[in-house]
N, C-alpha and C positions, 0 to 999 in steps of 0.2 A: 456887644458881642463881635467878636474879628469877624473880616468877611470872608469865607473859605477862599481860597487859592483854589483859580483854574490851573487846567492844564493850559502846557506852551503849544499845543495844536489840538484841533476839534477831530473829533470822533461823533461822524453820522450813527444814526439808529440800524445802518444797512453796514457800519464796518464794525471789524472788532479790534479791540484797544492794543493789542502788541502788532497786529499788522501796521497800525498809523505810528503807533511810540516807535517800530523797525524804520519807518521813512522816515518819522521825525530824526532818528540818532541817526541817520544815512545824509540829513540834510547840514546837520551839525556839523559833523566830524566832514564834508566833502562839498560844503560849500559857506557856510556861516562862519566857522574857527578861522579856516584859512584865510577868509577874507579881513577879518580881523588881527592878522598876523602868527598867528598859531600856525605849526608845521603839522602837516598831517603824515600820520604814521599807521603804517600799514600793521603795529600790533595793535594799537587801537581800535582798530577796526575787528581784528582777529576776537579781542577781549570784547566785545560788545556786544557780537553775535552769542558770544561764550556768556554771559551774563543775562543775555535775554531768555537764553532755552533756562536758565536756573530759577529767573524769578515768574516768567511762565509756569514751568511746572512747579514751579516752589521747592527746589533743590537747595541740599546743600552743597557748596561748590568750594575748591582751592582753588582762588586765583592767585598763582604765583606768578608772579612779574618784575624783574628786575629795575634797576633806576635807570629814569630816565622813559619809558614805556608810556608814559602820563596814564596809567589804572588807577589815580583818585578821580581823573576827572570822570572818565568811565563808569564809575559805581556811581559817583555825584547823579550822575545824569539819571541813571537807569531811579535810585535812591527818589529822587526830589518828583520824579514821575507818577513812582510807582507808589510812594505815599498819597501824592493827590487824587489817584486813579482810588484806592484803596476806603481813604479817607481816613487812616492812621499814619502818623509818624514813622519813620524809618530811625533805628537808633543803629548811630554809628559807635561803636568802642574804639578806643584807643587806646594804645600800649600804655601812656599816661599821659600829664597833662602837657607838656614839652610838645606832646604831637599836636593834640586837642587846641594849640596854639597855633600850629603851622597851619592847620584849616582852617582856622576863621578867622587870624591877620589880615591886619590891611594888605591886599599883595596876595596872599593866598588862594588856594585853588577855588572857594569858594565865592570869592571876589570877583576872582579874574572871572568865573561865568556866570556870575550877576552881571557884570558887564559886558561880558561878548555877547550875552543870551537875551540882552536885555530884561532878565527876571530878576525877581523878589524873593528871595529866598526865604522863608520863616525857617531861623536855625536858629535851636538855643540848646546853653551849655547847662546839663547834667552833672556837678562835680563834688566831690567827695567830701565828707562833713567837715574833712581838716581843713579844707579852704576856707569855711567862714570864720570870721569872727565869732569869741560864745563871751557874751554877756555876761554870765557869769563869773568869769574867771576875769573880764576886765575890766567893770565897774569897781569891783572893791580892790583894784590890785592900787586905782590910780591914787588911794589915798594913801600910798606907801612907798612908792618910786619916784626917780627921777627922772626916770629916762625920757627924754624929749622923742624920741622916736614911736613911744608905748602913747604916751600925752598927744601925739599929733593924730592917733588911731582915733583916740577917744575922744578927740574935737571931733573929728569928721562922724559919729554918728547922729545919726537924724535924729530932730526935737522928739517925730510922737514916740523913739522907742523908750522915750522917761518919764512922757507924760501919758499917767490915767486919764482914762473916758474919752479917749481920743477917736474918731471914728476911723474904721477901719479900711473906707475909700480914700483913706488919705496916705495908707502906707504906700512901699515902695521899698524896690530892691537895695540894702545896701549889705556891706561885711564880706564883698568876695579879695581873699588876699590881693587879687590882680590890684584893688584900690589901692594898695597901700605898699608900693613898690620899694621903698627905700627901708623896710621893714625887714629884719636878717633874720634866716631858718630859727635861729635862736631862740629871739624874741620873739616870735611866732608863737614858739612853742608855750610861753606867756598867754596869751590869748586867745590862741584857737581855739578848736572844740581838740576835745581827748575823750579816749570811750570811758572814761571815770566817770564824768557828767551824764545827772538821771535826767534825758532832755525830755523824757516822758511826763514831769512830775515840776518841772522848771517853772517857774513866778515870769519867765520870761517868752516862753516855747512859743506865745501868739503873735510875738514881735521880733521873733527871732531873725538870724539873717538866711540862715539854712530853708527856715521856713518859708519867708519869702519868694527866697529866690528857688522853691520847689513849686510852688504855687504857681509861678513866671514858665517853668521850661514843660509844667506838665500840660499846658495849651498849646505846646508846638503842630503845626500841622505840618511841619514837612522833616523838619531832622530836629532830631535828640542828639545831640555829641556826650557822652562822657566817656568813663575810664575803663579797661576792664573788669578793675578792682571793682567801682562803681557798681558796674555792671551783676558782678557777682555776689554783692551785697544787696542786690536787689532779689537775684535769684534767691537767695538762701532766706531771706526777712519778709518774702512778698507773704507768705500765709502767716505767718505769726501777726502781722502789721495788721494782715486782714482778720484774726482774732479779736487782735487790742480796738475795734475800729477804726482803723488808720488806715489810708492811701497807702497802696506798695507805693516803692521809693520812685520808679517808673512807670509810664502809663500803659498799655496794650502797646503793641508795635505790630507795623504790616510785612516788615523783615528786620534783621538782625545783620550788620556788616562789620567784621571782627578786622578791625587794619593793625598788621603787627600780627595776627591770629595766632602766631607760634607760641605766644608769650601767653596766651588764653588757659590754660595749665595750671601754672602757680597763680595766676590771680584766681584761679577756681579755688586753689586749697586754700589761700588767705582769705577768699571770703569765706568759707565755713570752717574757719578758725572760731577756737574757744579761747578768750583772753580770762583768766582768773586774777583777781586784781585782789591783791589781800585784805581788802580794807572792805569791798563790797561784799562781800556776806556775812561779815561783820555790821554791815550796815543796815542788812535786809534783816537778820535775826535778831538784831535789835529792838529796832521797827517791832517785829512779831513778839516780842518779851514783853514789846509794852504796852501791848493789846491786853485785854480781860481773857486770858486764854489760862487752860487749864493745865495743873500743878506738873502734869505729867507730861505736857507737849512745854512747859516753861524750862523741865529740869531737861529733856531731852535737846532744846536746844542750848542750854550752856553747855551738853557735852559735845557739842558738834564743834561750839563755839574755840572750845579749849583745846577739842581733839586737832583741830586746823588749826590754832597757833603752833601747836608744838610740828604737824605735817611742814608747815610753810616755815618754819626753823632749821628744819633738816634739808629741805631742798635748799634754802638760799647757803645753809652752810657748805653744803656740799658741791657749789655749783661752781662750774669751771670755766674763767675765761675765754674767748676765743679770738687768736688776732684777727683783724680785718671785719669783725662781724660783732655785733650789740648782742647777740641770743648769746647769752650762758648754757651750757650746756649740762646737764642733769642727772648725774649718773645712775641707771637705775638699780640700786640698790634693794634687799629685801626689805629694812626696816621703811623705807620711803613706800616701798608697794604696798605691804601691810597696812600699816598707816588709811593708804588712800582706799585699801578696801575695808576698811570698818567704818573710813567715814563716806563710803556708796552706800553701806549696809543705814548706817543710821540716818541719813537723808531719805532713804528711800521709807522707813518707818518715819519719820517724820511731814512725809507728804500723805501719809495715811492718816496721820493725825491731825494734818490740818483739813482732810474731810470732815472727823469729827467738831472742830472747831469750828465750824462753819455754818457745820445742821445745827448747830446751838445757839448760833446767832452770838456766839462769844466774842467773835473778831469778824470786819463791816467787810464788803465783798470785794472792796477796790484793793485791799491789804492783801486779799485772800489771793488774790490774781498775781500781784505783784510777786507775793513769795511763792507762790505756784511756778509761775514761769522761770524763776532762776533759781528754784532747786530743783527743776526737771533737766535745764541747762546746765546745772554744776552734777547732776549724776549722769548725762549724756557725757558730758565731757572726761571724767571720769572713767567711763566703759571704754573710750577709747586708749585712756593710758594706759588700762588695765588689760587691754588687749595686744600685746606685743606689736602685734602685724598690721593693725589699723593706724596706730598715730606716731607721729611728730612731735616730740614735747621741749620746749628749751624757756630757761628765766629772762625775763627783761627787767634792770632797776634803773630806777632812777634815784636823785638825793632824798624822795620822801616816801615812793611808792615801790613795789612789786610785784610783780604779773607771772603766772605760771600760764604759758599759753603750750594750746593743744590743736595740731593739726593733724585733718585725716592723711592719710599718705596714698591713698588713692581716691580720685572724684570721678572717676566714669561713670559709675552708678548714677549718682547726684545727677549729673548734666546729663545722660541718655535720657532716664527720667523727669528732670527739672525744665529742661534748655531744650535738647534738640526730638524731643518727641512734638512738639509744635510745627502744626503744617505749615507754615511762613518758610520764605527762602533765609538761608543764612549764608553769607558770604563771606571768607576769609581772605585776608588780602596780606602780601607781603612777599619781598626778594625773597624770601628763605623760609618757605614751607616745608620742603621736602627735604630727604637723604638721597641723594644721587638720583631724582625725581620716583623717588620711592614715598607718598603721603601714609602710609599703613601706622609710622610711627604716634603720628599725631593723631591719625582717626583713634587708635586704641587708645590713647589715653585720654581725649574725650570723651569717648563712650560716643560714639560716630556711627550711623548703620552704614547706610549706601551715600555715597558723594561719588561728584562730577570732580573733572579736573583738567586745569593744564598748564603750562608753564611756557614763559614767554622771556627770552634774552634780554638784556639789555643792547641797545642800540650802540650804548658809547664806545668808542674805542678807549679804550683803558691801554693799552699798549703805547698806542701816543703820547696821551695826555699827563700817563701815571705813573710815577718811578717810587716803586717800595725796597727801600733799604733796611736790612737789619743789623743792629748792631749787638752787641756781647758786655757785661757789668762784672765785674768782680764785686762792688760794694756801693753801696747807696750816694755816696761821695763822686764816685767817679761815672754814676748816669745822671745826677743831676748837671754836671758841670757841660756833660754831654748835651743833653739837653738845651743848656743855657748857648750853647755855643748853639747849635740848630736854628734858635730864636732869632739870636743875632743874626744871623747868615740871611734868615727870611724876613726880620728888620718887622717883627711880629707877625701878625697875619693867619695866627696859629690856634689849633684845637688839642690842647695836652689832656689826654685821657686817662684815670688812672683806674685801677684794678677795685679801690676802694674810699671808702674818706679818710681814712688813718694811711694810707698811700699818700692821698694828695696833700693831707695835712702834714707830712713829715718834709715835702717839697717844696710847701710853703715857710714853713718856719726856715729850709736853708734858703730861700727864694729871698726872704725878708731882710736878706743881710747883703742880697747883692744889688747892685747900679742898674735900674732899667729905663730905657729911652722910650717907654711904648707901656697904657696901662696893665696891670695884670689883673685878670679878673677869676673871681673863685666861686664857685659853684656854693645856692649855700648863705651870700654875705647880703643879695637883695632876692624881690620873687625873682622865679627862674625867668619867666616872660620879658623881666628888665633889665635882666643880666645876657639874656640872648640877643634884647635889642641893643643893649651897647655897645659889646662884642659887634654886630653887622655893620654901625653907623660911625661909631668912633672910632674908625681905621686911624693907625695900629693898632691891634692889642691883641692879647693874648688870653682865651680863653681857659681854664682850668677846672674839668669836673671828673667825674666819676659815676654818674646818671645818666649822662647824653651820647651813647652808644647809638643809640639809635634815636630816629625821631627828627633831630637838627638838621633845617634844611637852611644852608647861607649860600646859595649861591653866588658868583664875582669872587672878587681882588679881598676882599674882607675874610677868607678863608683859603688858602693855597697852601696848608703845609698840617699835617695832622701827625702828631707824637703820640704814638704808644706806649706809656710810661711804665709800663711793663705787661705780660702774659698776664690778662684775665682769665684767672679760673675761678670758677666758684669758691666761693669760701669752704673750709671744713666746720663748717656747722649744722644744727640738729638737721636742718631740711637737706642737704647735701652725703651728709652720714647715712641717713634711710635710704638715700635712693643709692647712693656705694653699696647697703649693704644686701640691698635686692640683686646684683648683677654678679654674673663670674668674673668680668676683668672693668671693675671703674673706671681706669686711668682711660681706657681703650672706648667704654660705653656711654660714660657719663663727664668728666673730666675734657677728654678733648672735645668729645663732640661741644662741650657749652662753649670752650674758649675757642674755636676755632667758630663756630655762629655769632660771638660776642666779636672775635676781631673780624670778620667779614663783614659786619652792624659800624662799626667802627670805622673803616677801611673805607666803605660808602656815605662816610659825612664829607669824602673829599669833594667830588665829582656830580655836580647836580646838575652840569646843562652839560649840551656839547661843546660850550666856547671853555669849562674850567679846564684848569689844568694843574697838576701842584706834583707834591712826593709826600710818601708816609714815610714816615721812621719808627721802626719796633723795635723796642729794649728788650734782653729777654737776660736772664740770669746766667751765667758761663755755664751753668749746672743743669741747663736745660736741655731737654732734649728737642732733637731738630726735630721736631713736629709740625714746622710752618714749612718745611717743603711742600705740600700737596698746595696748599693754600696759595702761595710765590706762584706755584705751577699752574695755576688756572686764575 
């Protein structure tokens, strides 16, 4: 058994623990950092008083604070305390994995005060099921490829995940993508997990990698890091999981630190996404047909069966492109609606009848569960489409599969309810909480009661250090060449950012035809982790993504010049169309306000200490309207 983690100062039977944890962070930040080379800064100090009154009274708090402020080490501190004091975990979210990297890097915040602090930090990484390896999908792929990159995956797993009766103090962590770095998003997509796989019913689930490595981060005693995807796949699965007798996906937590917090939003509505994947309830009333079940629940399920061929006919025929985005968009249509409410009506008679099938002892209880649960989940998901005002609905395909996926269009409820009715402190962290230090926007859509709050400058001087240039496109042709000249002039050293990946790939292909002295590197071609390390260490080069708006932190010479390759707006797709059509003016409510928070997210991957220094450049289309005035101006 580990041996619990003390606190970094004692606490008598005669004091109480936030007066000593107040001198302790007093002795830190004003005599320990410093001496160890750390600058002390007077919003640090400001932010720490401000974080103590919140996990004191167990507040929820916006701590907004600009770059350069050092408010991770801040939370760090109060976080790694206030777990040991507690004697649960602190879980930190993050926007995604990109960031979830930058804290626990060699070099990273959480390093650098292991070693100033002389502490131990027990930190472990919570992350999302697409990072492991799934066994299933790539033992039998290897007897059919050739790819040396897919075969080098499958050397590297360990003897007992193939060999029976193997004892299970022998296992051990393996299958997180970070292993297998020269692995492209691609072929990934070859061996990951995907939510098609029934991990619940899997010949492999006890040697899994997922498995494992959940088993690993739910003993943390000081920090849980994961996603807030993550995070909200935990919130939405914790009672169902506790149904099935399963572990929620996380453990209890003593608070809850949201970094990026803005973004906590749509990771809520993608976690309580409904993905309909054509093939699994095909799969599941199969399964049920060929149980000893009776004539009249046998005949009712082929009509569900046949009624959703012909539903899921008419949505993929019907469904409609969209540039820059994978959702197909869904027209809602009457025959499509109809459709899906004769097959709410017959699902919902058919879960009647599998009560009768059950007192009869027709079909065995483990089936009865399995089909219970995903036709309560395919007629929940349903009421939402069927409900104008509540969901979100667009198609995903790929070359064998498709998915009619359904999302709520508001989560307040969910999180008031789920998330923040919990006495724990929750703390939000991030440059850009607010609307002109206005937080009302984000508390309502959280479902937020009462919060603290305060907002804290950046230190830097951006005026010195910063020169933002914009320039004007008539044609795709003449901002890449743009571009390509930029590079040259900065002899690499660069971060090109694009609006999308059908953006960056159209950049790439003209990219691919010209002379470069300096590597070019694409978001996408290794994990992100090994394509950010190459980009810091293999000065020149050129970084190229469409992800890393936010998050990248490259301090030095290895970053001095950041390209906007053109205005981020949200895509016109399903999730983007709901929320246009709740507003009276989109372009003014929804529209700029994303693109002008994605290029101020953008804008600060320049500048991460006081010694950088560089210039941005933003493309913006002739056709555009000058909207980056406010932005230039402050």
């Amino acid at each position: 058994m580990t041996e619990k983690k003390s606190l970094p100062f004692t606490v008598s039977k005669n004091e109480r623990f936030f007066e000593r944890l107040g001198d302790y962070i007093g002795d830190v930040f004003y005599d320990i950092l410093p001496e160890k080379g750390f600058e002390l800064r007077d919003e640090q100090i400001y932010m720490a008083f401000q974080l103590e009154q919140a996990f004191k009274h167990k507040r929820t708090m916006f701590a907004e604070a600009g770059v350069g402020t050092g408010k991770t080490i801040v939370y760090l501190l109060y976080a790694i305390c206030y777990a040991r004091y507690m004697g649960r975990p602190v879980i930190i979210s993050c926007a995604d994995e990109t960031l979830i990297e930058q804290l626990v890097k060699e070099g990273g915040d959480i390093d650098k005060l292991e070693k100033a602090l002389d502490l131990e930090v027990d930190v472990r990484l919570a992350k999302a099921r697409e990072n492991y390896v799934c066994m299933k999908k790539l033992d039998p792929l290897i007897e059919k490829i050739n790819d040396e990159d897919i075969l080098a995956v499958h050397d590297q797993i360990p003897d007992f995940v193939f060999e029976q009766g193997v004892s299970m103090q022998s296992f051990y962590r393996y299958g997180d993508r970070k292993e297998y770095p020269w692995v492209s998003d691609r072929q990934w997509e070859q061996i990951g997990w995907d939510p098609l796989k029934q991990c619940a019913t899997c010949d492999w689930r006890h040697r899994s990698a997922q498995t494992l490595n959940r088993e690993y981060y739910r003993h943390a005693q000081d920090l849980i890091i994961c996603s807030h995807d993550f995070y909200m796949e935990h919130v939405w699965t914790k009672e169902s999981r506790k149904r099935e007798g399963q572990l929620p996906l996380l453990p209890e937590a003593s608070s809850v630190i949201f970094d990026e917090g803005h973004l906590l939003e749509f990771a809520a509505q993608k976690g309580l996404t409904y993905r309909f994947n054509f093939n699994n309830i095909t799969s599941v009333l199969t399964g049920y047909t060929g149980q000893d079940v009776r004539e009249e629940s046998l005949q009712l399920a082929e009509d569900i069966l046949s009624l959703h061929d012909e539903w899921f006919d008419v949505i993929t025929s019907s469904a409609i492109n969209i540039e820059g985005s994978d959702r197909l968009e869904i027209p809602r249509s009457e025959p499509m609606l109809e459709m899906a409410r004769r097959l709410d009506k017959m699902v919902e008679e058919l879960l009647e009848q599998l009560v009768f099938d059950a007192e009869l002892f027709t079909i065995d209880a483990y089936h009865t569960k399995i089909i219970e649960e995903y036709l309560e989940f395919f007629s929940y998901g349903l009421s939402i489409l069927l409900n104008d005002d509540e969901g979100i609905y667009w198609l995903e395909q790929d070359e064998t599969n498709s998915s009619l996926v359904i999302m709520p269009r508001l989560v307040e409820k969910v999180l008031r309810e789920e998330v923040f009715s919990q006495n724990i402190p929750f703390i939000f962290s991030s440059a850009t909480l607010s609307q002109d230090n206005d937080f009302s926007y984000l508390q309502k859509s959280l479902g937020i009661g009462q919060y603290d709050y305060f907002s804290v400058d950046s230190p830097f001087d951006y005026e010195s250090n910063r020169e933002i240039t914009l320039h004007s496109y008539q044609d795709s042709d003449e901002r890449f060449k743009g571009i390509q000249e930029q590079l040259n002039h900065n002899q690499g050293h660069s971060l090109v950012l694009f609006r999308s990946e059908v953006d960056m790939n159209e950049f790439r292909q003209w990219a691919n035809k010209q002379n470069w002295e300096y590597a070019m590197l694409y978001e996408g071609d290794q994990e992100i982790s090994e394509i950010v390390r190459r980009f810091q260490y293999d000065v020149p080069s050129v970084l190229c993504a469409y992800h890393l708006w936010e998050g990248l932190d490259i301090p030095g010479k290895a970053l001095s010049q950041v390209i906007i390759a053109s205005l981020p707006y949200p895509p016109n797709d399903p999730v983007f169309k709901a929320k246009r059509k709740y507003t009276k003016d989109s372009l003014h409510e929804i529209d700029i306000p994303y693109m002008m928070l994605r290029m101020k997210q953008g804008i600060g991957r320049l500048i991460r200490t006081e010694s950088d220094s560089g210039v941005v450049h933003i493309w913006k289309h002739a056709t555009d309207a000058t909207v980056l005035d406010s932005l230039l101006n402050n």
